[in-house]
N, C-alpha and C positions, 0 to 999 in steps of 0.2 A: 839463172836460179833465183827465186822469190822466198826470202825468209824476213820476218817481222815487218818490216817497213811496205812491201810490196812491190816492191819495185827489182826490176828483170833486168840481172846485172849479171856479165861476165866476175869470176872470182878475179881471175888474170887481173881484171882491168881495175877491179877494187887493190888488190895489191900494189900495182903500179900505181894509182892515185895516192897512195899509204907512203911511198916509194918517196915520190915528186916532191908531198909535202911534209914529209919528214915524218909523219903520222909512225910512233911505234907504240907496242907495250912500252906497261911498267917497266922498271930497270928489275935486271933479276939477281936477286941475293944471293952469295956465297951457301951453297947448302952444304954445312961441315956435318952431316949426318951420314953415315953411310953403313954397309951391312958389319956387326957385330955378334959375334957368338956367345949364348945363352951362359953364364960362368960353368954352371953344370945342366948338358945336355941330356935329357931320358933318351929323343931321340932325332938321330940325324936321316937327313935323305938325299940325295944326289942330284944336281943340277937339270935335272929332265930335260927342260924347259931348254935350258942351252941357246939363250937370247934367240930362240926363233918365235922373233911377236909378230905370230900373224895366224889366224885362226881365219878355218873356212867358215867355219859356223858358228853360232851363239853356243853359250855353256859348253864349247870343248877345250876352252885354256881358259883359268881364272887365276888374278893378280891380288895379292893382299899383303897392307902393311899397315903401320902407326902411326900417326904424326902428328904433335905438339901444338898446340895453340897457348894463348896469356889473355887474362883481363886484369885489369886494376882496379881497385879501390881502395882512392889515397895513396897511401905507402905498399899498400901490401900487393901481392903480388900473385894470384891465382894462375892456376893453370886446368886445359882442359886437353883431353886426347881424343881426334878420331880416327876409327878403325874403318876401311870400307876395303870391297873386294869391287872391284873391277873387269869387267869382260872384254878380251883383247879381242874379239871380231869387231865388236861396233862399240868399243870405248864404254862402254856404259855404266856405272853404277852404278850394280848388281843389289848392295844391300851395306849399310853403313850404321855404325853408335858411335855417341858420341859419351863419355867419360869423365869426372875429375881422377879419374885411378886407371893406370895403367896397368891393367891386371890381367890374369886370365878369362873372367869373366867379358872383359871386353871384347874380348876376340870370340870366344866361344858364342856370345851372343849375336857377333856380325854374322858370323859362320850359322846358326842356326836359321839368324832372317833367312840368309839367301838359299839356305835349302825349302826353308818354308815359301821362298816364293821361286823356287826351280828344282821343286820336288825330284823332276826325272830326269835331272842334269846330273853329271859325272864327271865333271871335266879335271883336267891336272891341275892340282890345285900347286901355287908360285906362291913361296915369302922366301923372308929373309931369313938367319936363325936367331931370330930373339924368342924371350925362354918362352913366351906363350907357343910360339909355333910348335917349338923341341920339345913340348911337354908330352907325354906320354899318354894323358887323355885325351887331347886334342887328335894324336894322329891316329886315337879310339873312336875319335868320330870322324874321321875322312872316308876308317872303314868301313865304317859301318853305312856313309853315306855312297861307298862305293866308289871312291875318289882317290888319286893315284897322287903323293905328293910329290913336290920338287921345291929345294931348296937355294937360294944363290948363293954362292961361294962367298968366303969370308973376304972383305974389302976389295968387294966385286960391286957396287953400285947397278952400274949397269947390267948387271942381271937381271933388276927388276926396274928396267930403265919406263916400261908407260909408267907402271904407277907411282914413279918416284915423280914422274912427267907429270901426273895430274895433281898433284901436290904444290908443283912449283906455279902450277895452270891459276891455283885456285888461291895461294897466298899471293902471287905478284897482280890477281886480276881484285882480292875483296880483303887481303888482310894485311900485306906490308904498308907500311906508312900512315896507319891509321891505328889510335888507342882505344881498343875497346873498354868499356869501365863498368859493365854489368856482365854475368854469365849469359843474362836473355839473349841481350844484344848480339852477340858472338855465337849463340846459338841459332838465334834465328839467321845471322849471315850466312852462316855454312849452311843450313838446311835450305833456304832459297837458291845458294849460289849451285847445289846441288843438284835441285830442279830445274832451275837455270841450264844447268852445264847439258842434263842428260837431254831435255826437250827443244834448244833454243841454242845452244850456242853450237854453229855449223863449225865444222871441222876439215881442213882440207884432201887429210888423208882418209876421209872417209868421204867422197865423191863430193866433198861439199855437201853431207847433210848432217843431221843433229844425231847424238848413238840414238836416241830410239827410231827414227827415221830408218839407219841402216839398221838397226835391228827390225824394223817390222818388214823391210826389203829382204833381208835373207831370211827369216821365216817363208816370207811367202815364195822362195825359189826355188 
């Protein structure tokens, strides 16, 4: 297989070389995060989803959650949120905001890109129940977009185990161990790393290629 460099290499044999010289990831952080229920729910929905991640096609299972980033200046102590939805056939992210407020709006607005850019998609749409998802207008727009929710169970993690997955992908590969000290900078990381992830960086369980790779492969099938 030939990605970036050019060079026509067994994965097998890239691993095993990773193996021999001790070559790993970043160390991976404790993630004390897990699924929490909205204090007051409008509305709930039922596990649909039922940890089966594996989708035949593009746009028929989609994954969406929240997750916290920090920048510094000085003393003080910022914070930023991003929201993205995720496509369990070929890993890909679907449509993503990024936030200092963790609000409705954030979610509402990930949710709108990605109908604006997969108009005729329908798929069962996965979160957790925090209150953006429980809200009552939000599950006004699934219906209207024609989309069937599913929720994960309360301190069930692994219900929304990719996207909890690509979270961990993308803080131990561009944001632990390093202080960001502007919102730019932090921004522009995520936005690259993002690019990055869906174009460039090959994935094992998806034949050894990048999500848009396998996503233009099973389109065309």
């Amino acid at each position: 297989m030939r990605h970036d460099c050019g060079i026509h290499v067994n994965d097998k044999r890239v691993l095993r070389i990773c193996r021999t010289r001790d070559i790993r990831s970043t160390v991976k952080y404790n993630n004390r995060g897990c699924t929490r229920q909205a204090k007051n729910p409008q509305y709930l929905a039922e596990n649909l989803l039922d940890r089966q991640f594996y989708a035949a096609k593009p746009n028929e299972k989609w994954l969406t959650d929240v997750t916290e980033f920090k920048w510094y200046e000085g003393t003080e102590v910022h914070k930023l949120y991003l929201s993205a939805i995720l496509d369990l056939c070929d890993r890909r992210i679907v449509a993503y905001v990024l936030s200092e407020r963790n609000d409705n709006p954030l979610v509402f607005k990930t949710f709108d890109k990605a109908v604006q850019a997969a108009p005729d998609a329908h798929p069962l749409f996965h979160s957790d129940r925090g209150f953006q998802y429980t809200n009552r207008a939000f599950q006004h727009k699934l219906v209207q977009a024609g989309m069937t929710q599913s929720m994960s169970r309360v301190a069930h993690c692994i219900d929304n185990g990719p996207m909890e997955g690509f979270w961990g992908i993308l803080k131990r590969e561009r944001y632990y161990g390093r202080r960001f000290t502007s919102k730019h900078e932090l921004v522009q990381m995520i936005q690259q790393y993002i690019r990055y992830y869906n174009t460039r960086r090959v994935q094992r369980n998806l034949g050894v290629l990048t999500p848009m790779e396998k996503h233009t492969l099973c389109l065309a099938a």
